[in-house]
Every structure is written in C-alpha cells, then in structure tokens.
RODRENDREN-288039 format. One record per residue: residue in three letters; x, y, z of N, C-alpha, C, O in turn. Coordinates in Angstrom, 1 decimal, padded with zeros to 4 digits. Layout:
% RODRENDREN-288039
ALA	X	Y	Z	X	Y	Z	X	Y	Z	X	Y	Z $
...
***
This chain:
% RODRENDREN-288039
UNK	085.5	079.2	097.5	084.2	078.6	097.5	084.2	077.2	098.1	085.2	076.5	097.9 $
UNK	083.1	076.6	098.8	082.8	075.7	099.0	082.2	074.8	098.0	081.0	074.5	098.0 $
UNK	083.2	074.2	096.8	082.7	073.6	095.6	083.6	072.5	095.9	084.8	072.5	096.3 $
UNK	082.0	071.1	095.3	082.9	069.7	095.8	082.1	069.3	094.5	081.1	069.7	093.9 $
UNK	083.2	068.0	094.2	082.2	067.2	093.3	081.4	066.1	094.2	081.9	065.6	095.2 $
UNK	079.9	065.6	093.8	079.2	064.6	094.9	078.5	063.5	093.9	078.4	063.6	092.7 $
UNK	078.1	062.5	094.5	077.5	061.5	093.6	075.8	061.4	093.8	075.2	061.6	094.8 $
UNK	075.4	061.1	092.8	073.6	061.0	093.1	073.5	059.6	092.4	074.0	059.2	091.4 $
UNK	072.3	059.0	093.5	072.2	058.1	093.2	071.0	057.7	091.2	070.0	058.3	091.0 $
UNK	071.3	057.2	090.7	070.3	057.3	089.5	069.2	056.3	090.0	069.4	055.6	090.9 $
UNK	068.0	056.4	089.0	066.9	055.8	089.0	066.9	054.2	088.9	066.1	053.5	089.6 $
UNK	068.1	053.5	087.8	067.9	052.9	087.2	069.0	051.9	087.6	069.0	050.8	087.1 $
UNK	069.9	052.4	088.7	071.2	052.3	089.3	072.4	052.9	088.9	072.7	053.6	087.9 $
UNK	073.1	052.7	089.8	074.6	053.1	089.0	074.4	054.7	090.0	073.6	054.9	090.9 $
UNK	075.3	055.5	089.7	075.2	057.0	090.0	076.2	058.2	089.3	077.2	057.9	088.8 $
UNK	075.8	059.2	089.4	076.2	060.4	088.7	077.1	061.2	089.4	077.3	060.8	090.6 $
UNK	077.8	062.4	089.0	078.1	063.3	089.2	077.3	065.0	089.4	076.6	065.7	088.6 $
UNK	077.6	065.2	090.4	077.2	066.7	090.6	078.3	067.6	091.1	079.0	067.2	092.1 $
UNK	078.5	068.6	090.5	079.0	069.9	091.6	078.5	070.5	091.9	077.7	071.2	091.4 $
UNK	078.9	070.4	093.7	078.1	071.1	094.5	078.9	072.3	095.2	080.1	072.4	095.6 $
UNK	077.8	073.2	095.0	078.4	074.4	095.8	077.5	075.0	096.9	076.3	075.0	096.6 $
UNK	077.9	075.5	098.0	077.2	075.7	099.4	077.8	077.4	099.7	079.0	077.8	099.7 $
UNK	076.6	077.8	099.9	076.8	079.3	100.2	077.8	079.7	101.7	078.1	078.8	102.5 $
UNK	078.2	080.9	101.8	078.7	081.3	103.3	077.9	080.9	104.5	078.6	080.8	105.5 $
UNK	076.8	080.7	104.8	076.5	080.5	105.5	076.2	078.7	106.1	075.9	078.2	107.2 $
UNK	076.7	078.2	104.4	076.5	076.6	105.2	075.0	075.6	104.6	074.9	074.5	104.1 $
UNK	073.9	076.8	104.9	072.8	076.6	104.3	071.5	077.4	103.4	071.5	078.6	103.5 $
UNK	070.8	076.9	102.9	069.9	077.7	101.6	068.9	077.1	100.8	068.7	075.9	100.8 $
UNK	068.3	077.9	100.2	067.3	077.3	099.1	068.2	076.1	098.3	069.5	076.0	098.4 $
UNK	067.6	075.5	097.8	068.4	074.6	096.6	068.1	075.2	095.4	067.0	075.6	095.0 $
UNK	069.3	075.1	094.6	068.9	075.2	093.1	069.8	074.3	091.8	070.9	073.7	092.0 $
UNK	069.6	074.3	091.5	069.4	072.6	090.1	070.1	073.8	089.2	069.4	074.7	088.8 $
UNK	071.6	073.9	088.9	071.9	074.7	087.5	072.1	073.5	086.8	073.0	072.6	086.9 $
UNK	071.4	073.5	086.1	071.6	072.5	084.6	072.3	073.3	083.2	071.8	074.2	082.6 $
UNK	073.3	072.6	082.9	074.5	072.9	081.9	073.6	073.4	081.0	072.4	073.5	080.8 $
UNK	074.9	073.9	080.1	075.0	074.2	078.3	075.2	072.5	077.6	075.2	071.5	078.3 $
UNK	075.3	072.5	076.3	076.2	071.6	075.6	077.5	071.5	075.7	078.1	070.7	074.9 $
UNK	078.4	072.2	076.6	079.5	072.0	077.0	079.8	071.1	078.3	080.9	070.8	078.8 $
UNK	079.0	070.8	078.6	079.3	070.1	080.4	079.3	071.1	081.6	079.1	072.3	081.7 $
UNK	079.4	070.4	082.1	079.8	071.2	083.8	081.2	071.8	083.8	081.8	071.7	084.9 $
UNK	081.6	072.3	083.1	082.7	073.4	082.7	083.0	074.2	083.4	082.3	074.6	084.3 $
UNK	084.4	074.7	082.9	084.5	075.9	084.2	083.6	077.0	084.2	083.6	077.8	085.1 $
UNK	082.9	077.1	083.1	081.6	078.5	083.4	080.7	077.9	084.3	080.5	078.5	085.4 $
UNK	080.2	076.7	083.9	079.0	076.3	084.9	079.4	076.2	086.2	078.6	076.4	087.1 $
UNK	080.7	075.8	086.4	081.0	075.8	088.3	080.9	076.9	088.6	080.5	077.2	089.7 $
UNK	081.3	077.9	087.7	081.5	079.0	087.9	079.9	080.3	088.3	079.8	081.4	088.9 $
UNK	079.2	079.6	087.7	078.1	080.1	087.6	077.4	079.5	089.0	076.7	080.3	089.6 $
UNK	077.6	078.4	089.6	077.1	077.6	090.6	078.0	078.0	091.6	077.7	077.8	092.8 $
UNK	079.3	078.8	091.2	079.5	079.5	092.9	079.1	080.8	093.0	079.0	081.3	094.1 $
UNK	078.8	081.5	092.1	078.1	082.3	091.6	076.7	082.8	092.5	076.5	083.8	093.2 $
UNK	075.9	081.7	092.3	074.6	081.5	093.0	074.7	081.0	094.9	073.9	081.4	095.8 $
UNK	076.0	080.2	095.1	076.2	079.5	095.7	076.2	081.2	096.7	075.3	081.5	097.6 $
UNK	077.5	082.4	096.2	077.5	082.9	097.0	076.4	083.8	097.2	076.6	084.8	098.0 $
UNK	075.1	083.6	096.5	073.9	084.8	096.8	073.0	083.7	097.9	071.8	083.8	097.9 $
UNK	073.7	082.8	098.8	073.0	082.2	099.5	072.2	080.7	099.1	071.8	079.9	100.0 $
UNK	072.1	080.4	097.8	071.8	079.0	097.3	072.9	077.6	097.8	074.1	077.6	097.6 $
UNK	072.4	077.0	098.3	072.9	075.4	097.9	072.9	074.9	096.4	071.8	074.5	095.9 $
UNK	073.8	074.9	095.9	073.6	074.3	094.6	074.1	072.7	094.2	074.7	071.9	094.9 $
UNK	073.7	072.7	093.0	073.9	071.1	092.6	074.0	071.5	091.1	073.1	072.2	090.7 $
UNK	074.9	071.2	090.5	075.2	071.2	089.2	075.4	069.6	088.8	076.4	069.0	089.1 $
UNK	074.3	068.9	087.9	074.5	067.3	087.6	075.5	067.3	086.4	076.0	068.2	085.7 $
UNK	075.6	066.2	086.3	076.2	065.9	084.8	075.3	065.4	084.3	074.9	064.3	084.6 $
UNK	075.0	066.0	083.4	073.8	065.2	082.4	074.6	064.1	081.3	074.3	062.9	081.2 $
UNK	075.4	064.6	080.7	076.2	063.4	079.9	076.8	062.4	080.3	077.6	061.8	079.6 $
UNK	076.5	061.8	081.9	077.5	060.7	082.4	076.7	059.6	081.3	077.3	058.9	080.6 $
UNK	076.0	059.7	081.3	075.3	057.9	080.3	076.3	057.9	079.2	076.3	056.7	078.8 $
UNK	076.9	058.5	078.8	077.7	058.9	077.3	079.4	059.0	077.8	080.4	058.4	077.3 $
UNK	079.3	059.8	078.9	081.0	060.1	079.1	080.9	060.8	080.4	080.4	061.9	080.0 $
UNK	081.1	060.9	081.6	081.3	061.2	082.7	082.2	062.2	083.2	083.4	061.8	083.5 $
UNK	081.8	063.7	083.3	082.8	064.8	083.6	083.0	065.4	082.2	084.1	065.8	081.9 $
UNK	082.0	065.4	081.2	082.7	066.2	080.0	082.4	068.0	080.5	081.4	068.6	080.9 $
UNK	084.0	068.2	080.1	083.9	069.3	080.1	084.2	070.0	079.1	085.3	069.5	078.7 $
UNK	084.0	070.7	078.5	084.4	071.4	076.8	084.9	072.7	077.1	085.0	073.0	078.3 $
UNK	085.3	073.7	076.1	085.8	074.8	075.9	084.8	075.3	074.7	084.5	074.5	073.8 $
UNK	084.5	076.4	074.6	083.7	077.4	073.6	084.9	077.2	072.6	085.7	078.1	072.7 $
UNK	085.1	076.3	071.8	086.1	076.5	070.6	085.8	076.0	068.9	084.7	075.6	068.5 $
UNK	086.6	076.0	068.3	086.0	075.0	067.0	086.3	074.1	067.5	085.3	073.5	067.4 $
UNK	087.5	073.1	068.3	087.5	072.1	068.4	086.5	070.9	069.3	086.4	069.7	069.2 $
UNK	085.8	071.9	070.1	085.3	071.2	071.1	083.5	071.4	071.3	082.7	070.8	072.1 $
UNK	083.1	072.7	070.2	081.9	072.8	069.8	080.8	071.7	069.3	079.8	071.4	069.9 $
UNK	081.5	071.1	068.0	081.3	070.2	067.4	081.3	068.7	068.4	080.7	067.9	067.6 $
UNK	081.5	068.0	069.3	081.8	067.5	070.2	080.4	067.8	071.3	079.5	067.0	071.7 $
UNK	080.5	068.9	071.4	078.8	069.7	072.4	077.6	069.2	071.5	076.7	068.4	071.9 $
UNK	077.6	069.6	070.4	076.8	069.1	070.0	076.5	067.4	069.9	075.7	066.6	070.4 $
UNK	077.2	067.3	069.2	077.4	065.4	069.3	076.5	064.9	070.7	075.5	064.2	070.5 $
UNK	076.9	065.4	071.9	077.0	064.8	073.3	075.1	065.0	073.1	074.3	064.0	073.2 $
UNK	074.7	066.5	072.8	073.5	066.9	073.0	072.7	065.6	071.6	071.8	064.8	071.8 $
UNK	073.1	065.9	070.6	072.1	064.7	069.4	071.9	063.9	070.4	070.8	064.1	071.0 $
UNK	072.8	062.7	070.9	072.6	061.6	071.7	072.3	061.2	073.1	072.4	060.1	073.7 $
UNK	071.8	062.6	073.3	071.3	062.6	074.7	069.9	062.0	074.9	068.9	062.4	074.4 $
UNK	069.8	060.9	075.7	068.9	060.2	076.3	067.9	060.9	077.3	068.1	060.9	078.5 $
UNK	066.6	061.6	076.4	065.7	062.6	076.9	065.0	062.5	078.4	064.9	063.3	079.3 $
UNK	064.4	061.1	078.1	063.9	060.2	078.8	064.0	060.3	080.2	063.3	060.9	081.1 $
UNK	065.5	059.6	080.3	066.8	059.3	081.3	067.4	060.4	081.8	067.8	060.6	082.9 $
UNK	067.7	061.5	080.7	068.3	062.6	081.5	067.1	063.5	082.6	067.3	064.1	083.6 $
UNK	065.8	063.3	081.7	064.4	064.1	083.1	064.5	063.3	084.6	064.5	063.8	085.7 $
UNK	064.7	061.5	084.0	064.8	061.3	085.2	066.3	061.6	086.3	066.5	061.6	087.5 $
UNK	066.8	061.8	085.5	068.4	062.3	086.3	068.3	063.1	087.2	068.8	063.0	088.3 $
UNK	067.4	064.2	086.5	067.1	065.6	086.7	066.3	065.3	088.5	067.0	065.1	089.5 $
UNK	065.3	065.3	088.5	064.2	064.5	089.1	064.9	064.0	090.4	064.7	064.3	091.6 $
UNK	066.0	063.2	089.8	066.6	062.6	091.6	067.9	063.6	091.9	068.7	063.5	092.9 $
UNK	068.0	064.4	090.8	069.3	065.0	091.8	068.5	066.3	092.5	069.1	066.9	093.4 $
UNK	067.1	066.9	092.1	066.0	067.5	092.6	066.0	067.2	094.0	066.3	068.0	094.8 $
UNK	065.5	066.0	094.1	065.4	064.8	095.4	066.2	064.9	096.1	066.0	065.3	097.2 $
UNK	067.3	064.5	095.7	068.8	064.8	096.4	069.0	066.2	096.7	069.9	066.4	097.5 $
UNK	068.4	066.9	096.5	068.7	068.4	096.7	067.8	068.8	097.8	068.1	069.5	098.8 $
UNK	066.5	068.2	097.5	065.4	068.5	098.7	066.1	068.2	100.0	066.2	069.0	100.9 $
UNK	066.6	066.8	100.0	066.5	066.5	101.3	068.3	066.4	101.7	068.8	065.7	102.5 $
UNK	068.6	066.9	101.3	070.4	067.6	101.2	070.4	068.3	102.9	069.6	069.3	103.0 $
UNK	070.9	068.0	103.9	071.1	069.0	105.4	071.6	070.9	105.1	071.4	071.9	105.8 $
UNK	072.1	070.9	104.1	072.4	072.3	103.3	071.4	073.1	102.9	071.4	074.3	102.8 $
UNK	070.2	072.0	102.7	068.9	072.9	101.8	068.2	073.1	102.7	067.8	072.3	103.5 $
UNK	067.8	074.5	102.6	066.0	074.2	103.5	065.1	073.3	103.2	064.3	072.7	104.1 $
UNK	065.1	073.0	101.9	063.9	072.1	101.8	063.1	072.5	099.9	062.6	071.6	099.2 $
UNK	063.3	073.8	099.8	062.5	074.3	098.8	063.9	074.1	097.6	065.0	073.9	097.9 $
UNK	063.3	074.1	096.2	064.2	073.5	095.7	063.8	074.7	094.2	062.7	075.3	093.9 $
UNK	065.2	074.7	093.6	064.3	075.3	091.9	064.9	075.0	091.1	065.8	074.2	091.6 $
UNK	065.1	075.1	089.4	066.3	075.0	088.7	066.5	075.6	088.0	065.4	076.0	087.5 $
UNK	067.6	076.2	087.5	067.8	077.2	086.4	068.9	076.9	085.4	070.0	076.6	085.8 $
UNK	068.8	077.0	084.1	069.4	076.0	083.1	069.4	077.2	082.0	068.8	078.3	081.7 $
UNK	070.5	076.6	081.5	071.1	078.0	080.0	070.7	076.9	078.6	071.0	075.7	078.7 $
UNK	070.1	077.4	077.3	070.2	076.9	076.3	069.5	075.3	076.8	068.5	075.2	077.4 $
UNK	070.2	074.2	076.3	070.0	073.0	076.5	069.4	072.8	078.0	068.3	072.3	078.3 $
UNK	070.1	073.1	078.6	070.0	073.5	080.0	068.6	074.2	080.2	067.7	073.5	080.7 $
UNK	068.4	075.1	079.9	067.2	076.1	079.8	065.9	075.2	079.2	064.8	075.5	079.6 $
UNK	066.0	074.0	078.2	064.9	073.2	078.1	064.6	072.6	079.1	063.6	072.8	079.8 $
UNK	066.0	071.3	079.6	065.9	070.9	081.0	065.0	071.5	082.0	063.9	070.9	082.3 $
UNK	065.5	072.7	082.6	064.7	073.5	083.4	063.0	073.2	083.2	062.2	072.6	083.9 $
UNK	062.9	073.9	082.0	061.4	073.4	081.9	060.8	072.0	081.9	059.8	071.6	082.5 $
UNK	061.6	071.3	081.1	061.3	069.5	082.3	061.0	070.0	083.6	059.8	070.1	083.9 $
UNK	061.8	070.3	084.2	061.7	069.9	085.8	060.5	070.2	086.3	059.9	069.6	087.2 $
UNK	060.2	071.4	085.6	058.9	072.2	086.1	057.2	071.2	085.5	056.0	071.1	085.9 $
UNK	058.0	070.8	084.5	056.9	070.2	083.6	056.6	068.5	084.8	055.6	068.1	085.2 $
UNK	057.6	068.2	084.9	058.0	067.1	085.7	057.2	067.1	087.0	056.7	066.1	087.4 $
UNK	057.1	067.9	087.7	056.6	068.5	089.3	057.8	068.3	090.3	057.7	068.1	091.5 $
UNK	059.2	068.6	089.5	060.4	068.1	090.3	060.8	069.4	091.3	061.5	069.2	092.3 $
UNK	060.7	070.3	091.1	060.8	071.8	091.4	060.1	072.9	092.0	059.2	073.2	091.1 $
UNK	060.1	073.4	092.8	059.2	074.4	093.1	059.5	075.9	092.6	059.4	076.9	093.4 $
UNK	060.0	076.0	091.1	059.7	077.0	090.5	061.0	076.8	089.7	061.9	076.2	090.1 $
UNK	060.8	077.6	088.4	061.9	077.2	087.2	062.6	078.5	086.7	062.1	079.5	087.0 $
UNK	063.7	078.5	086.0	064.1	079.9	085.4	064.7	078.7	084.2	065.3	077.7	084.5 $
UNK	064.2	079.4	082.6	065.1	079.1	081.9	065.5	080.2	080.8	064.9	081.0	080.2 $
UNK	067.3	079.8	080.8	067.8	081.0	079.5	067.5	080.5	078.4	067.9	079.3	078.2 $
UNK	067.0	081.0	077.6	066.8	080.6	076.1	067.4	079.2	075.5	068.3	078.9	074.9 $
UNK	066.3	078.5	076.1	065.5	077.0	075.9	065.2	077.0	074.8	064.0	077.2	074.5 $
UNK	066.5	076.6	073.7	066.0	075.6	073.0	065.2	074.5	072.7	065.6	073.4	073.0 $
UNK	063.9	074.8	072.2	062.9	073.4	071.6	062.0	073.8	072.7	061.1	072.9	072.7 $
UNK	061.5	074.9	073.9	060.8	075.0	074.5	059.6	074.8	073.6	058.8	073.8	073.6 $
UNK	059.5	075.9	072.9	058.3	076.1	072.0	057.5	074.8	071.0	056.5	074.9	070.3 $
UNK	058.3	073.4	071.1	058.2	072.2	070.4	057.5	071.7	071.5	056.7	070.9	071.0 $
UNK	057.4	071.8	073.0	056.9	071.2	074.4	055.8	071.4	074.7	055.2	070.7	075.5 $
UNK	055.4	072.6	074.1	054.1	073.8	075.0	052.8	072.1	075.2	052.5	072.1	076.4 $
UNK	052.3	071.4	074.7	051.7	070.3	075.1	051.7	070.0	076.5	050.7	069.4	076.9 $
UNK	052.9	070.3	077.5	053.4	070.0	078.6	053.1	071.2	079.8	053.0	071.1	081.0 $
UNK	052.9	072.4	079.0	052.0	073.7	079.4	050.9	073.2	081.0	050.9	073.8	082.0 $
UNK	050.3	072.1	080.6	049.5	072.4	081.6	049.3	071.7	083.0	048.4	071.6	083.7 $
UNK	050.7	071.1	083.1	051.3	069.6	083.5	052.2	070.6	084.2	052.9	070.1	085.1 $
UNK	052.4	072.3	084.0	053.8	073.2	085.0	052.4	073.8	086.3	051.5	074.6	085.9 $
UNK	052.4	073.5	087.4	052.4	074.4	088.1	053.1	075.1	089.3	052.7	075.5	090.4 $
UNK	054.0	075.1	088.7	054.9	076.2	089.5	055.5	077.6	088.8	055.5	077.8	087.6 $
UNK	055.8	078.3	089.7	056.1	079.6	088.8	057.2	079.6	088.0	058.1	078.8	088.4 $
UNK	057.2	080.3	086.8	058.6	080.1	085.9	059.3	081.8	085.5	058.6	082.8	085.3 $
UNK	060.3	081.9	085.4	060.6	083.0	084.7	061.6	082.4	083.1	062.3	081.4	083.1 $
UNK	061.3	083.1	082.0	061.9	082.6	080.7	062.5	083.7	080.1	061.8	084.7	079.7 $
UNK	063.9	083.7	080.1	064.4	084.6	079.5	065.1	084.1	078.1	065.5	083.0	077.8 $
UNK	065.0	085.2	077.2	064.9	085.0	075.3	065.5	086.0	074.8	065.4	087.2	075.3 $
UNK	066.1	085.8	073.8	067.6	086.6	073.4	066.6	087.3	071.9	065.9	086.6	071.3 $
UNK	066.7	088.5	071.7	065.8	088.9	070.3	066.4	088.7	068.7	065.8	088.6	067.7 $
UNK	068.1	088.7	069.3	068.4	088.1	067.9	069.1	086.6	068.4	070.3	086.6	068.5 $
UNK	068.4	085.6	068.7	068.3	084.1	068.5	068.5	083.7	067.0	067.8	084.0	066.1 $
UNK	069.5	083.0	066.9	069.6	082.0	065.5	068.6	081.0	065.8	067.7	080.7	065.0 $
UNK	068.7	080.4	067.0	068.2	079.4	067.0	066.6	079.5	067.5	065.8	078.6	067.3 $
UNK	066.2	080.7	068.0	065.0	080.7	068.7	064.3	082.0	068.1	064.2	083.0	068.8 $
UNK	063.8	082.0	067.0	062.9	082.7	066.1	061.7	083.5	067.2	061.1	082.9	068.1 $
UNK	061.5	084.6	067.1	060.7	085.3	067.6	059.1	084.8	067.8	058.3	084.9	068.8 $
UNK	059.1	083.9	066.4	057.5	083.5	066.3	057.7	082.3	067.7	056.9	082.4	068.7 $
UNK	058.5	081.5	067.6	058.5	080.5	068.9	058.2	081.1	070.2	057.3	080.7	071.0 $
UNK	059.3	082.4	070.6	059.2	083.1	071.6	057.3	083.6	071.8	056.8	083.6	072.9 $
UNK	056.7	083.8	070.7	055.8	084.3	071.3	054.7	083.1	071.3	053.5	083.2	071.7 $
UNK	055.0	082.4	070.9	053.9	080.8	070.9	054.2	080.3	072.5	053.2	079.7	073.0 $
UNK	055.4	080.4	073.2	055.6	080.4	074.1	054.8	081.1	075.4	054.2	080.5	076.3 $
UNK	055.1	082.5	075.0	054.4	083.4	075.3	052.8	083.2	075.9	052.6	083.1	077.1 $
UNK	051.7	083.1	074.7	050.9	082.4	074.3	050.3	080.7	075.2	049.2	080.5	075.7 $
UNK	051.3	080.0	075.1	050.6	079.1	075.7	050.4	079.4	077.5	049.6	078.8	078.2 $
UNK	051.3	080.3	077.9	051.3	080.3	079.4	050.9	082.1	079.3	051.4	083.0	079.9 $
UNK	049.7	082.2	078.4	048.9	083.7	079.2	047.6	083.4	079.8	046.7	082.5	079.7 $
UNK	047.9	084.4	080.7	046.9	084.3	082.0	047.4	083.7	082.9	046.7	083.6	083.9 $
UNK	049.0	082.8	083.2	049.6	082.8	084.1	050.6	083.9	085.0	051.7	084.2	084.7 $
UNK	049.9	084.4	086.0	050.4	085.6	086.3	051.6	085.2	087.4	051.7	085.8	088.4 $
UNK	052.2	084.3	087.0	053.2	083.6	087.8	054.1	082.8	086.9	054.5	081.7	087.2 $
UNK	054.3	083.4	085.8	054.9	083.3	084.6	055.5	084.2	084.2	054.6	084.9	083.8 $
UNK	056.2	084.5	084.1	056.8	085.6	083.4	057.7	085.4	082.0	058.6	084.5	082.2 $
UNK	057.8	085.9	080.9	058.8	086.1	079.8	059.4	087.0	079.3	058.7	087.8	078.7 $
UNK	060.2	087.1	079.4	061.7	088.6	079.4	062.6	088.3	077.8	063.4	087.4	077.6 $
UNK	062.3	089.2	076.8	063.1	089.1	075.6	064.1	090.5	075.6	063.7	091.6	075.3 $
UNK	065.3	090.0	075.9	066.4	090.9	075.8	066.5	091.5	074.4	066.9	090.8	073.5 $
UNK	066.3	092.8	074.3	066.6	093.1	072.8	068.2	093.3	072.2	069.1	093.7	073.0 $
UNK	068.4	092.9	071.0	069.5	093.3	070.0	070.2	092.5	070.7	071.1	093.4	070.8 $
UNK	070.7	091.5	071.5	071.3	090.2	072.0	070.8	089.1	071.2	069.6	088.9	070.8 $
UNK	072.0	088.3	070.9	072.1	086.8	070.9	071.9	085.4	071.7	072.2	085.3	072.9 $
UNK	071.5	084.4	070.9	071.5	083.1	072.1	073.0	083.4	072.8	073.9	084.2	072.5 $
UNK	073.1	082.4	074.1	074.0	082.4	074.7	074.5	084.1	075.5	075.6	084.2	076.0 $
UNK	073.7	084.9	075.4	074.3	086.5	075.8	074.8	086.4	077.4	075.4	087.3	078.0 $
UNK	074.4	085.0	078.2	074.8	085.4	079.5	075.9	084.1	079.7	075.5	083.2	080.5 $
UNK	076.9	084.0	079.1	078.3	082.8	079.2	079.3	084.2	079.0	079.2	085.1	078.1 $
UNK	080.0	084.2	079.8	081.3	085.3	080.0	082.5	084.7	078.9	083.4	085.5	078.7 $
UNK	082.5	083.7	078.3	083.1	082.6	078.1	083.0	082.4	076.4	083.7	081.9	075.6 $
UNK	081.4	083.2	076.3	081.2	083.1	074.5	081.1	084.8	073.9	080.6	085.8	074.3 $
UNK	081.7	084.5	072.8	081.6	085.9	072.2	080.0	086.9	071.8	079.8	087.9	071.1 $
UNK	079.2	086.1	072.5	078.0	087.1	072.4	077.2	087.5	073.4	076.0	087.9	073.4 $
UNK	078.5	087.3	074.7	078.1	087.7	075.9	077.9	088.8	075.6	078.5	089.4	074.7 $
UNK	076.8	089.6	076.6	076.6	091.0	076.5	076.0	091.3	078.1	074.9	090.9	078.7 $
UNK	077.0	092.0	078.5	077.0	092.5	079.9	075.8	092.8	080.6	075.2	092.1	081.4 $
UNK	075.2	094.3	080.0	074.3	094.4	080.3	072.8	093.4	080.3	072.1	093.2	081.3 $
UNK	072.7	092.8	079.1	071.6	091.9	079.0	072.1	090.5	080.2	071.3	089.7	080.7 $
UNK	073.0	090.4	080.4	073.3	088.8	081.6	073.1	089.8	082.9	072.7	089.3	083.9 $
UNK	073.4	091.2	082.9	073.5	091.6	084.8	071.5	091.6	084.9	070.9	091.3	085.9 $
UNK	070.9	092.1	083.4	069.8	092.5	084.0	069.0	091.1	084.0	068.1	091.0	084.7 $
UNK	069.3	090.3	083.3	068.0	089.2	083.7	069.2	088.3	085.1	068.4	087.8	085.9 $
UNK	070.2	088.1	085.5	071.0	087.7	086.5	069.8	088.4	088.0	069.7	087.8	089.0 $
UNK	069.4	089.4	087.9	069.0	090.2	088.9	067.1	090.0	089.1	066.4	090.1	090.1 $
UNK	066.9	089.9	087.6	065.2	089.2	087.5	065.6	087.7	088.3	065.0	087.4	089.4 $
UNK	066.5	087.1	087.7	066.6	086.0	088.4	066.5	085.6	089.8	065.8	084.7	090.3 $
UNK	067.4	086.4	090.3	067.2	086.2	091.9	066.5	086.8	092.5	066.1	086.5	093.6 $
UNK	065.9	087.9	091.8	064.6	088.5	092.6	063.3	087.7	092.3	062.3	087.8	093.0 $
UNK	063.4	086.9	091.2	062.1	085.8	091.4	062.7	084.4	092.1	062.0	083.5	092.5 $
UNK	063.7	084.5	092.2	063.9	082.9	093.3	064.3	083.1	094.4	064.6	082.1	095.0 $
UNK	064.3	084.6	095.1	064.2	085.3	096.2	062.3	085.2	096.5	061.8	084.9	097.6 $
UNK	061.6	085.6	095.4	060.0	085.1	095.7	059.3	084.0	096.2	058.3	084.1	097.1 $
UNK	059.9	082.8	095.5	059.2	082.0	095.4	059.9	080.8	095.8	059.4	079.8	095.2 $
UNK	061.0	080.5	096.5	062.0	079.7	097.1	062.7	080.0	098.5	062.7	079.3	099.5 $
UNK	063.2	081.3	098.5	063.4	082.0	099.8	062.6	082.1	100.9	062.9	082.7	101.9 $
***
C-alpha cells in the first residue's frame, strides 16, 4: 500500500500527524477515518488501506497529538485503561478544529478529487458527526458514536447526508439513545440508521473480541455504497 505518515498544518499553529493512504490509481474521493480510543493503530492504518484500496484517498489524523503524538495502543488490559485516559482529556473544542483542517487538507490534497467525507468508529464515530455538524464534509458515516444522542441540538446545523451504524447489544449505547437519534433526523431521507442485531459496540475491529464478521462485512458494504452515492 501506498501508506505515508504526513503533517497538517493546525489552526492554532504548530502541526499534526496524519496517515495517509492513496488508492491504485494515485487518485480519489477523500475520506477522513477518524480513530477509536486506541490511536491510529495498526487497525486504523489498516482500515485506511482498506478504503485506500476501494479507490479513496485517505487521511487518518491523530487526534491525541495535543496530549502525546503517535499514540498507538493495543486492545489489551494494559493499554485500554490508557485509551480511555487519552479520550477523558481530550480537548473537544480543538480536536473539531483539527478535524476541520485536515478536511481542508484533504479537499485540496492533488490525490483528491475535491469531494471529501469521514467515517469514524466509536469515539471516532462522534467525531464524524462533528464534521458533518461542523459543514467540514460532504457527507458522514459513523460506527456507533458514542454521546451522539447527547448532540442531537446540532441536528439542524448537519446538512449533508449521513449513514449511522448501531450495535443492538451496546453497553455503552442503550437502544433508547439509538432511537432519540433516530428521531431527531426523521424525515431526513438522506439519513440513514442501521442497527445490527445481537452485536456489540466495537463489532467491526478485527482486533476486538466482539468483532462479528458478518455484522462489519454488511454495514462495510452500506458504507461504500453510500460514499459511492454521494462522494464518487
């Protein structure tokens, strides 16, 4: 794969980290994979060559450089506890605007056509809806977005298309949120919400034990057939 690490410039100064990955042909849509609470880890490059080879230009940021620069973790007890930490202290604010210029950076990247999206897992998966909420993106996918359902106020501030994919047995994402979600974006017929049954948060990390094949191949394939829509 054609995976590099690259720098973006920040808002505020100073600059970040991205991994970028660039499809076979050189050039593509852009898309914004925004991490887990682990970092840009080997799942997430992995996931960003992933996309990289279905034709996307990608950009994977580091959201925790303000904190520590290149964390990458492992799905373990030792390094869980650590994910989380990174996420309590994450500067909300500053990481939208992160988001935002590496967006920017992606727009106008010689790799990209021009159209840009992002698609984010868990932590990542709120992100995403920033971006959307933000006007940084021209259309969003998020995996079971934690705290989405705490944002819906931001509902009317998205107009770009979204797909939201939601796990039915969620510890962390109760059914009632899923459908308040639901709810705030009906009658958006350019919205979509997909709740995988008898799956857990996290079902599409190859990496965590509650991956479940079939639930990550089928929304993996929602996915690209709505950012084959509305990006392509």
């Amino acid at each position: 794969m054609n995976g590099q690490w690259i720098d973006i410039k920040a808002h505020d100064g100073g600059s970040f980290g991205a991994y970028m990955s660039t499809p076979p042909k050189g050039k593509g849509p852009g898309l914004v994979i925004i991490q887990e609470i682990w970092g840009v880890n080997e799942h997430i490059r992995e996931v960003a060559d992933q996309y990289a080879m279905d034709g996307f230009t990608v950009f994977a940021p580091d959201v925790f450089w303000r904190q520590q620069p290149r964390v990458d973790l492992g799905y373990n007890d030792v390094d869980t506890p650590k994910a989380f930490a990174y996420m309590t202290a994450l500067d909300a604010p500053n990481a939208a605007k992160d988001l935002v210029a590496t967006a920017t950076a992606l727009r106008a990247h010689p790799a990209c056509n021009g159209r840009v999206a992002s698609l984010g897992f868990c932590m990542g998966g709120r992100l995403s809806f920033v971006c959307a909420a933000e006007g940084a993106v021209d259309a969003a996918v998020c995996y079971y977005g934690g705290g989405i359902h705490n944002m819906l106020d931001r509902v009317p501030s998205i107009k770009v298309p979204m797909l939201l994919h939601f796990a039915e047995k969620d510890g962390y994402i109760p059914m009632p949120a899923v459908e308040s979600v639901k709810g705030a974006f009906a009658g958006r017929d350019d919205v979509r919400v997909d709740v995988y049954g008898g799956v857990d948060h996290g079902f599409n990390c190859w990496g965590r034990p509650m991956y479940n094949q079939k639930a990550a191949a089928l929304a993996r394939g929602r996915s690209l057939s709505f950012l084959s829509g509305v990006i392509c």
